[in-house]
C-alpha positions, 0 to 999 in steps of 0.5 A: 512334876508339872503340879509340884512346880505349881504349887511351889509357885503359888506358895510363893506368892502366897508368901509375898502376898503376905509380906506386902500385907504385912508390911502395908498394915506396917505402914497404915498403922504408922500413918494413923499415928503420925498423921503423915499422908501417902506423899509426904510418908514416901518424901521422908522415908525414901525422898521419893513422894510417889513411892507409897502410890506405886506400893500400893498399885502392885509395886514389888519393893527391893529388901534394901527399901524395906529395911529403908521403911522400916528404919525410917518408921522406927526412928521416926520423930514428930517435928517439934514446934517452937515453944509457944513463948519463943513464937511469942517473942518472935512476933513481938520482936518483928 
């Protein structure tokens, strides 16, 4: 009984494991594209800039945060800069 509880422990890990693996490639893919940096991935997806510092220290994530993550990924959208004419016309009227 004691070798059987065991390895359903272990399996459990091994599945968590995978899942924070999973979800971390999630996130190193979606910074390559962005360009977003650790601080300022965590400030936008859950206005907490340390977030992603704890997550990959070994922090253990609630299923509501990362439904919040990978909402946020999906959704997210470049700023848009100004079009280059209207910085333009900005300058010249200031």
């Amino acid at each position: 009984m004691r070798r059987l509880e065991l390895s359903a422990a272990r399996d459990r890990v091994r599945v968590m494991s995978t899942e924070r693996d999973r979800l971390l490639n999630e996130i190193d893919q979606f910074q390559a594209v962005s360009g977003l940096s650790d601080t300022a991935f965590g400030a936008e997806a859950l206005n907490d800039p340390n977030w992603l510092f704890r997550f990959r220290k070994g922090g253990d994530p609630k299923l509501g945060t990362v439904d919040k993550v990978r909402s946020f990924m999906r959704g997210w959208r470049p700023k848009q800069l100004p079009h280059p004419n209207k910085r333009a016309d900005a300058r010249a009227v200031a």
